[in-house]
N, C-alpha and C positions, 0 to 999 in steps of 0.2 A: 776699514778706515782709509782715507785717503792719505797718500803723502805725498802727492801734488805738488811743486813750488807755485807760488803765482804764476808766473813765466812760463812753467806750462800748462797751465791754466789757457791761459791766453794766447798759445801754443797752437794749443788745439783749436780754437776760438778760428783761426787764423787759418787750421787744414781745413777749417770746411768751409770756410768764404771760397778759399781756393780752388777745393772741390768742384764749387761752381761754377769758378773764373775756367776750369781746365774742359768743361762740357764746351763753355761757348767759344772756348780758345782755340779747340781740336775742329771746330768749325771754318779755320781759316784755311788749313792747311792745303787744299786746292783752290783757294782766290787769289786774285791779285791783292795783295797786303798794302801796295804801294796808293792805289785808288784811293782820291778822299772824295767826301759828298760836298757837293754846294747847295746853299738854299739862299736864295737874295741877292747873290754875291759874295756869300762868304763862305770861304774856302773850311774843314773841319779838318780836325788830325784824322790822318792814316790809322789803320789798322797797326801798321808797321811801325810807326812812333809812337803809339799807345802802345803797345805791346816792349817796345825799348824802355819807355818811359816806367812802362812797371818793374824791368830790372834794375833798373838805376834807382828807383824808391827802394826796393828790397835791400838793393845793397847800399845807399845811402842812409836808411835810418836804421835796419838793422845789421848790418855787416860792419857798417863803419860806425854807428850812433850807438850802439850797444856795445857792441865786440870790439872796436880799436882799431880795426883789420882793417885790408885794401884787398882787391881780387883783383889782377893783372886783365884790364878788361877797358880799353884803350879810348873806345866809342861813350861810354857814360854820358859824359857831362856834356855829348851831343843833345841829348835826351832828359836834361833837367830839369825841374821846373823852370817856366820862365821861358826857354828856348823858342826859339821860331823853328817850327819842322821842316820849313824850306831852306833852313841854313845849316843840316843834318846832311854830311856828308859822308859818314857810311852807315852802308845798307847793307843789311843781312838778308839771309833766304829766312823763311817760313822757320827752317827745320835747326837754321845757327841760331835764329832768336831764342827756341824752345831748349836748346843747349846750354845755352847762355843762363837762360830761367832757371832751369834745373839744379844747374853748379850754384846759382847764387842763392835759390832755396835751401840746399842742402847744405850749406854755408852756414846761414839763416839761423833754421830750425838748431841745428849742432850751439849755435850759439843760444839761442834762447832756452834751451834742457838744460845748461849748463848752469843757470842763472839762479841765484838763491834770493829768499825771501827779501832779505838785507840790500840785497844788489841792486834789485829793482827799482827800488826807491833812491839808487846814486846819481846825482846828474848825469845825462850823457854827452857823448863825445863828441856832437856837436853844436852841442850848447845849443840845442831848438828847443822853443817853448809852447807849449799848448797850452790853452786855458791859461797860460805865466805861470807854469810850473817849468820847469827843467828838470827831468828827470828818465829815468829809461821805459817804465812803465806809458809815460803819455806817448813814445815812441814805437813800441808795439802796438796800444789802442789807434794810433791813428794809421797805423802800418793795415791793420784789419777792417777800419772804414775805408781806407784808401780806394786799396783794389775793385770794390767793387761798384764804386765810382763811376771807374774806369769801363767796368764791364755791362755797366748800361750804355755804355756810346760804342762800346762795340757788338751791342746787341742790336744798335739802330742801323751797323752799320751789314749785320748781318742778314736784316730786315732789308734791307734796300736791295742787299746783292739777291733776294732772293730764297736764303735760305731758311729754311722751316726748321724750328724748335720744336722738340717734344711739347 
């Protein structure tokens, strides 16, 4: 029998999007991150702002949206939605973003095991709505569409630079 909570249900839902996100992410590690592509004249995000920009989701909808928490981590709101990545004044190496990632995953994940049936279903903490719910559940579901979003623009950006996938 299972004794699952939803939340890790959707937990796990969420390691293996990630799984995937970390195949094409461990791809960066000897490019220039900072590189954007043009096409027409317009400029795309970074490797490097995409890659921020997935810590600052992580730790915006679940670190803070579920958990209540803050993680001493100064750059965030460089990286928000919304932001212009030319007005993204610090820059991390390759190896401080993936640091970064990791603390606010393990953050993350700790908070959503912890999460009971009851819970999931309580508004969260910052009152975002999906579909016009507010509640924590539509915060991890969109936590687990997000990323990998994300990670087909940096497969195109992987494609450009060159590099071959499995």
């Amino acid at each position: 029998m299972n004794n699952k909570t939803e939340a890790q249900v959707l937990a796990g839902a969420y390691e293996a999007a990630r799984s995937l996100s970390d195949l094409y992410i461990s791809k960066f590690e000897n490019l220039d991150i900072n590189k954007q592509l043009e096409s027409d004249g317009i400029k795309f995000n970074s490797a490097h702002w995409i890659l921020a920009h997935l810590v600052w989701t992580e730790h915006y909808l679940l670190v803070q949206g579920i958990g209540n928490k803050e993680m001493d981590i100064p750059w965030l709101e460089e990286y928000m939605i919304g932001t212009d990545p030319d007005d993204a004044k610090t820059k991390m190496t390759f190896s401080e973003l993936m640091d970064h990632r990791k603390k606010v995953h393990e953050e993350a994940m700790k908070i959503l095991n912890e999460i009971s049936d009851e819970e999931i279903e309580k508004p969260n903490y910052i009152e975002a709505k999906f579909g016009g719910v507010n509640n924590k559940r539509n915060l991890i579901t969109h936590t687990i569409r997000h990323e990998p979003m994300h990670i087909g623009q940096l497969s195109w950006i992987l494609k450009a630079s060159g590099v071959k996938m499995p």
